[in-house]
N, C-alpha and C positions, 0 to 999 in steps of 0.2 A: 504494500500500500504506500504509496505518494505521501508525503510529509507534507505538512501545512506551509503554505509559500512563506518567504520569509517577510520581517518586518518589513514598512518603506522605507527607502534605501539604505537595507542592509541584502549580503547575499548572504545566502543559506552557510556559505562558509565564516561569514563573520558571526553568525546566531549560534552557529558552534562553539566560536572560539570565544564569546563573550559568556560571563559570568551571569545567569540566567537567573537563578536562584538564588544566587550569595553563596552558596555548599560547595561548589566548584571553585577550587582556588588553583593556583601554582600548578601543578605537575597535572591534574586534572584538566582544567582546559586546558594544557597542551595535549592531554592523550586524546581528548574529544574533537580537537580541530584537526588531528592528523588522522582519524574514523573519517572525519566529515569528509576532508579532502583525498580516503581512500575510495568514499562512496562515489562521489563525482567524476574521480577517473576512470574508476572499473563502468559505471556506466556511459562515460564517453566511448570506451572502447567497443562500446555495444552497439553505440546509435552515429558513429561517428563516420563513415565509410562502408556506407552500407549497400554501395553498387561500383563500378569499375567509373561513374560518370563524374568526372572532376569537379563541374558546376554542381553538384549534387551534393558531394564530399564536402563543398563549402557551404552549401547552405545550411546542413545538417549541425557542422562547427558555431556560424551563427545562431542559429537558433538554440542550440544548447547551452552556449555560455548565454544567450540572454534569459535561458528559464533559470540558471544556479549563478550568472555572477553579475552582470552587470545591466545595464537599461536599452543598449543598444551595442550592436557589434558591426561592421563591416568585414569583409574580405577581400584583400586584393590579390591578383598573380602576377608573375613575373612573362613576359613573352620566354621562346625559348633564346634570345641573343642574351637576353639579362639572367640567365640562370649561372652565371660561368662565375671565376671568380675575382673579376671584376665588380666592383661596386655600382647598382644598374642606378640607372637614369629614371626620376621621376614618371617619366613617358613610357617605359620599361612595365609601368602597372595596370592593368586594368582589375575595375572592380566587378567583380562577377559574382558576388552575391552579399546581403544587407538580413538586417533583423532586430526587431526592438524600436522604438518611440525614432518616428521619423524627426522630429524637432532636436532629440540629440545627435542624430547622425549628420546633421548642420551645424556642430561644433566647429569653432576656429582654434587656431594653436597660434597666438600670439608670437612664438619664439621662427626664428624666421628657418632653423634646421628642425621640421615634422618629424615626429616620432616615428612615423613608419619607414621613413630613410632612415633613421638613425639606428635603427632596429635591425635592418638588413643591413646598413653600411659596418655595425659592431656585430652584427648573430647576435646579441643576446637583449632581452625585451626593456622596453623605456617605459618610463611614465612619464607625462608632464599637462602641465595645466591647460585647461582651454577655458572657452567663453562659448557659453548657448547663446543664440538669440534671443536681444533683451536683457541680454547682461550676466546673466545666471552665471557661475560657477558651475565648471566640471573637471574631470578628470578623463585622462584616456591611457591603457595602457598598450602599446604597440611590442609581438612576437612575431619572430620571424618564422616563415616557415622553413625550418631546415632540417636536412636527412640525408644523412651520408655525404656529406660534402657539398652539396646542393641546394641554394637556395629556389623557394618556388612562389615564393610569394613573403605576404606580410599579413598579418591579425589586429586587427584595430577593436577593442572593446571602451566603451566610454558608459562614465556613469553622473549621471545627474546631482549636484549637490555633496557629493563625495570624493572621499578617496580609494585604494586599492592597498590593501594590506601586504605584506612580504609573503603572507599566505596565496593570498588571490591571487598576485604576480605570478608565484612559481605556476602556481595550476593553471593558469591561461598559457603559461610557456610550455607547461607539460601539452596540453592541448595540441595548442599548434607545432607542434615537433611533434604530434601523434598523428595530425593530419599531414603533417609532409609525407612522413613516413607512407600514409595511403596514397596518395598523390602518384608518390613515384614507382609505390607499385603498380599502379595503374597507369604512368608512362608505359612503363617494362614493358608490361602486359599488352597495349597496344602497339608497341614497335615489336614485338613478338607478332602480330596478328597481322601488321603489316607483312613484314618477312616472308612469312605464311603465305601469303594473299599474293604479294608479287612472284613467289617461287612458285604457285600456281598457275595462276595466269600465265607466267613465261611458259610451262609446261605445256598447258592449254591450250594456248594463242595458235602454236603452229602445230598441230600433229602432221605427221608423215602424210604424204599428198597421192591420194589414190590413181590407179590408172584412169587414164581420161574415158574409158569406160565406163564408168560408176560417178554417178550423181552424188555427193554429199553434202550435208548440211549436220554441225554439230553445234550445241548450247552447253554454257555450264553457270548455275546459278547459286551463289553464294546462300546458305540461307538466312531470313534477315531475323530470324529469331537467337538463333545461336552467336556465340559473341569468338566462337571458333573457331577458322576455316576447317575442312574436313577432306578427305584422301578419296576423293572420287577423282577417276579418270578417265580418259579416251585416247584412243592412237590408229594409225594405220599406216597398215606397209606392204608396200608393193612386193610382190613376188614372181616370181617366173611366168611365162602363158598368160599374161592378161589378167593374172589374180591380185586379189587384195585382200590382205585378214584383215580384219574390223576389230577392235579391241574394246571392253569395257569393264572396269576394274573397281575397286571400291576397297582404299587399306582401312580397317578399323580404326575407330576411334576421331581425332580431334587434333587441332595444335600443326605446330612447325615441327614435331615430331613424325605426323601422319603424310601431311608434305614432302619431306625427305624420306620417309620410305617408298610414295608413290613415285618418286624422281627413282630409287632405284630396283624398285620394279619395274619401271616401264624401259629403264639400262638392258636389264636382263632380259625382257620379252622382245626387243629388237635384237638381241645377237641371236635367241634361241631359233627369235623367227626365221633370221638371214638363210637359216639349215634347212627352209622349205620342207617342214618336216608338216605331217596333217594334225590339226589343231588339238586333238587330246595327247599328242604326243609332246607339243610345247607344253603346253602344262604340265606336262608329268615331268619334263627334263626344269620346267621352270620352280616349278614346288621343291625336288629335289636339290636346285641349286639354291635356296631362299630357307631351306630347313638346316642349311649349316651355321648360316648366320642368326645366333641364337637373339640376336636385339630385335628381329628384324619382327615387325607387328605384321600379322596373318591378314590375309586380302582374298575380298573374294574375284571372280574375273573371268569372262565371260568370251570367249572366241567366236567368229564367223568370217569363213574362208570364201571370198563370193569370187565365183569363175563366171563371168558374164559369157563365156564362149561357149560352155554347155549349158548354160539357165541353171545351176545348183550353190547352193547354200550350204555348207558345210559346218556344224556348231561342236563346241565342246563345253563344260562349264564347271567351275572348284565355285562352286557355292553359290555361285549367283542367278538372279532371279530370271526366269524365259525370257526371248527375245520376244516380239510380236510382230506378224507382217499384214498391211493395211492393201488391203487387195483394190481394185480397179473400184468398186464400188463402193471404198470408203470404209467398208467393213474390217473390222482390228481383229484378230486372231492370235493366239500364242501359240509358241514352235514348244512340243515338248520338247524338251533338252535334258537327259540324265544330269541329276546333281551332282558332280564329286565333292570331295573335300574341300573349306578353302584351301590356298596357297598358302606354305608356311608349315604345313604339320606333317609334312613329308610321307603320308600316308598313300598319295597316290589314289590310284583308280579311276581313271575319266575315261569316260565312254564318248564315240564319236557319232552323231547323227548328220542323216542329208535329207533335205528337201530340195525342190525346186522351187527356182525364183523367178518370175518374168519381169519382163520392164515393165510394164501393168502393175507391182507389186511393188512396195517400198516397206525396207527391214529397219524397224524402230528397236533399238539396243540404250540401256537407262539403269541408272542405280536407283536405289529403294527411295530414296528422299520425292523422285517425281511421284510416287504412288502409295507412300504410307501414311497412314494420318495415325496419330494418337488413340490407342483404343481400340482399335478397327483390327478383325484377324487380318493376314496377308492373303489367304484367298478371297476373301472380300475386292483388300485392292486392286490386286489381280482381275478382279471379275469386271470390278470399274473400268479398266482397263478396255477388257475383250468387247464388252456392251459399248462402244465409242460408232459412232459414224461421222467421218470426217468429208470435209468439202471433196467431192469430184474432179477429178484434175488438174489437183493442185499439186505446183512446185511441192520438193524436199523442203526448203526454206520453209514456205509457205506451210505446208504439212506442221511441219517440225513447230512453228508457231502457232499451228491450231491446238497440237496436242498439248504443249505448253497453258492455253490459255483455258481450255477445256476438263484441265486437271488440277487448275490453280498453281501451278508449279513457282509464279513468283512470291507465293506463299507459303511455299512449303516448308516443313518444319526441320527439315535435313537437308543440306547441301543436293543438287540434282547437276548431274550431268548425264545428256541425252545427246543420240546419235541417230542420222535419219542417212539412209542411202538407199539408191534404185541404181538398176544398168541400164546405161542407156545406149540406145541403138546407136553406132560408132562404123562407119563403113571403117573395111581395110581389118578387119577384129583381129586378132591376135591367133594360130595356131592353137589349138586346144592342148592343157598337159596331158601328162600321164594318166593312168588311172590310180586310185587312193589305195593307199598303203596301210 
């Protein structure tokens, strides 16, 4: 239960450390003002940084010291040129979040060096007098935010008609050196996501470029819920006789970790492929090669070998979920495809299937995120899936962005990356291969 606010203008810290009843003397209020100011940090540390969002992080700061210390607080941040360790420039600040009686956050500081440079130009927090509007007396104490070497801003709390005790000082400085501390995890944390994000996209951007036989159109959509990126992939590579494996992959998990394993899976499944070997064969040499490296996070991964010269579609798959092909009249269908293992557990066993594919027919290949929702079994989504009927003669592009918009895909709750290809009639075609092995 919540403690009764404190008197006017006292904080809850000073009704601690003052002699209440006459009974508290000497050794006593100090053992109850160092209680009080345990209670107030253990619950900063709970309500203080309570999402990765930095405006957030600040609000959450002012708003706490103006319910336990003072009548109004501001927050400022440093840009990132003024974090170094130079001493930054007023212009260096913006304020990005306020809390508590607007009439005190319209204090002046008579003294012509402000407390909040003074604060960040020493690290360590100031006090000095200002003037309300109208004349009034106040006080303001200024902490810096710092952590690890790093300044990131300044802490302005100001109190109406009062001063700031050696008590309150420290614990607005523990504060704000608690919110740095968040702060910069939450730099970290987005230059990590960044990283992520661009070592994606580069992977992304260009997959291996089909024969001009085959139509394709590929998407990969971040998801906007997750604060993540996530190890879903696509690739293609040409091969002998006018063929093209189709690739789609999906490494477990999350982070700049799942990132750099899908960068070295998709290493591995380009050299495996270059061997023109038939697609449960790559997986079986590629799991095998990926089950030595014990770091390496398990991936599921999805093959499709399309020979436009005899019309066939060749699948293999370690764990991943059916292809589907949208036939001439719109209609969606799923290819059974035996499941193996995923990649990674060295277990083996992928079984190889063929269908026939016409140019009439275009092979849609996707990881779970385009078609799982929360709650939902997977042959539900699956089924969502097969019940689709899409526009009539439409482009792969075109296609590819029905099925997107039709499945809600730029809201899906897991990262989606999706693959659309047809063959297309190509005078001069290519000699047909061998037969499959």
């Amino acid at each position: 239960m919540r403690s009764a606010p404190p008197a006017a203008g006292r904080s809850a810290l000073e009704v601690a450390l003052s002699n209440r009843d006459g009974a508290e003397t000497g050794q006593d209020a100090e053992h109850a003002g160092v209680l009080a100011r345990l209670h107030t940090v253990e619950e900063a540390a709970e309500q203080i940084g309570t999402t990765l969002d930095e405006q957030t992080t600040c609000a959450e700061l002012a708003r706490f010291l103006c319910r336990y210390l003072c009548d109004a607080a501001a927050v400022d941040l440093l840009t990132e040129q003024g974090t170094g360790a130079r001493p930054p420039s007023p212009e260096a600040l913006t304020r990005v979040a306020t809390a508590g009686l607007v009439k005190v956050l319209e204090a002046q500081f008579p003294d012509e060096d402000a407390p909040s440079a003074r604060a960040l130009d020493e690290e360590r927090p100031v006090t000095a007098a200002a003037v309300l509007p109208g004349g009034r007396a106040a006080e303001g104490v200024a902490a810096p935010l710092l952590a690890y070497g790093r300044r990131y801003g300044v802490l302005l709390a100001l109190r109406a008609g009062g001063s700031f005790s050696a008590q309150e000082t420290a614990t607005a400085h523990h504060l704000a050196r608690l919110t740095a501390t968040r702060l910069a995890h939450a730099r970290c944390h987005a230059a990590v996501q960044r990283t992520a994000m661009d070592l994606q996209r580069a992977l992304l951007a260009e997959p291996g470029r089909p024969h001009p036989n085959l139509e394709l159109a590929t998407r990969y959509l971040p998801s906007g819920s997750s604060a993540l990126v996530g190890g879903d992939w696509f690739e293609t590579v040409r091969l002998h006789y006018g063929r093209t494996l189709l690739v789609m992959g999906d490494v477990m998990g999350h982070g700049l970790d799942a990132a750099v394993d899908m960068n070295a899976y998709r290493s591995h499944l380009r050299y495996v492929a270059s061997t023109d070997l038939p697609p449960h064969r790559v997986l079986r040499q590629l799991d095998a090669a990926v089950a030595e490296e014990e770091s390496r996070r398990p991936a599921t991964c999805l093959l499709a070998r399309v020979d436009p010269a005899r019309g066939i579609a060749a699948f293999a798959s370690a764990g991943h979920l059916p292809p589907a092909v949208i036939g001439p009249d719109g209609a969606a269908g799923l290819v059974d495809v035996p499941v193996g293992p995923p990649l990674g557990t060295g277990v083996g066993g992928y079984e190889l299937v063929s269908r026939a594919l016409t140019p009439e027919e275009t092979l849609l290949m996707f990881t779970d995120g385009l078609i799982e929702r929360r709650g939902e079994d997977i042959d539900a989504s699956l089924s969502r899936l097969a019940r689709m009927r899409l526009s009539v003669g439409a482009g792969v592009e075109q296609m590819l962005d029905e099925v997107l918009l039709r499945l809600d895909g730029l809201h899906a709750e897991d990262d989606v990356a999706v693959l659309a290809a047809r063959i297309r009639h190509h005078p001069g075609t290519e000699a047909a291969g061998p037969a499959e092995s």
